[in-house]
C-alpha positions in Angstrom: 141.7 113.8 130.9 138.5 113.5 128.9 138.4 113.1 125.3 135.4 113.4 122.8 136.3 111.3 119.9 136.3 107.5 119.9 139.1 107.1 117.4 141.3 109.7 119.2 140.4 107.4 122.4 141.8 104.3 120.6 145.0 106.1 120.0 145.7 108.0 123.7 144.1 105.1 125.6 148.0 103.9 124.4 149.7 106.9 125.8 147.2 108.0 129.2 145.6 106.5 131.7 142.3 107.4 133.3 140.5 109.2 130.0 137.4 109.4 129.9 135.2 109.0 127.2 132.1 112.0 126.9 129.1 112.4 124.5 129.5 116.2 123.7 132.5 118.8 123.1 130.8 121.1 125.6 131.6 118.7 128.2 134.5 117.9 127.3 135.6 121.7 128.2 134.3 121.0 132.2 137.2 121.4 134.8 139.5 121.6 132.8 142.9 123.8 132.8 143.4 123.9 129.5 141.6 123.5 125.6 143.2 122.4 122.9 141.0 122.6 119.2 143.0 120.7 116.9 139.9 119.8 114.3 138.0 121.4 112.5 134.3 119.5 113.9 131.3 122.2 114.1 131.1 121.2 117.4 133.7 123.4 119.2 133.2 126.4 117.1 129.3 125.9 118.4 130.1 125.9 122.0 128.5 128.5 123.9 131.6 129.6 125.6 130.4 132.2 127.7 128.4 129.7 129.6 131.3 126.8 129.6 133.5 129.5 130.9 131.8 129.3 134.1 132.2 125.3 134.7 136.0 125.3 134.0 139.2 126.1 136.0 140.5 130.1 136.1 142.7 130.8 134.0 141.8 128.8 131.6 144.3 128.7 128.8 142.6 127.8 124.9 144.8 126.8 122.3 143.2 127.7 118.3 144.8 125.6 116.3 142.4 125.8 113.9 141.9 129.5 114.4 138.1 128.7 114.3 137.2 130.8 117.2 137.0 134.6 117.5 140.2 135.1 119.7 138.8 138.8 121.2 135.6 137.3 122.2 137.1 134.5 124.1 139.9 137.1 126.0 136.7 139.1 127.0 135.1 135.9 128.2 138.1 135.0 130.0 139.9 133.2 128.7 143.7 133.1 128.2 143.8 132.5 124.2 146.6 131.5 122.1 146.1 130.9 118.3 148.7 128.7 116.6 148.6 127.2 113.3 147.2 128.8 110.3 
């Protein structure tokens, strides 16, 4: 599991073993299985996800909890996108 934000680390690094801490969102998203955008940071609604698309895991499932992203563009990417909160 990697993880982007240091005081989200302190928290998990209670609940998981073996995360790792990274220095962007964009690699965050590498080999992963599935995204899940629970803030609202600039960061992951800068992602250029056309590119990430091609370091990550098929099917890659993103969950929009911040509905942030455009949800079409992704599924054209890709991507299997599911947009939950409002």
């Amino acid at each position: 599991m990697q993880i982007f934000n240091f005081w989200e680390l302190i928290v998990a690094r209670k609940f998981v073993n073996g995360l790792m801490v990274v220095n962007t969102a964009q690699v965050t998203c590498n080999d992963s299985h599935a995204i899940g955008i629970i803030t609202g940071w600039d960061e992951f609604v800068n992602i250029d996800w056309q590119a990430n698309y091609q370091n990550i895991f098929k099917s890659l499932f993103l969950f929009n909890g911040r509905r942030l992203l455009n949800k079409a563009e992704l599924k054209e990417i890709g991507f299997v996108v599911f947009v939950i909160g409002s």
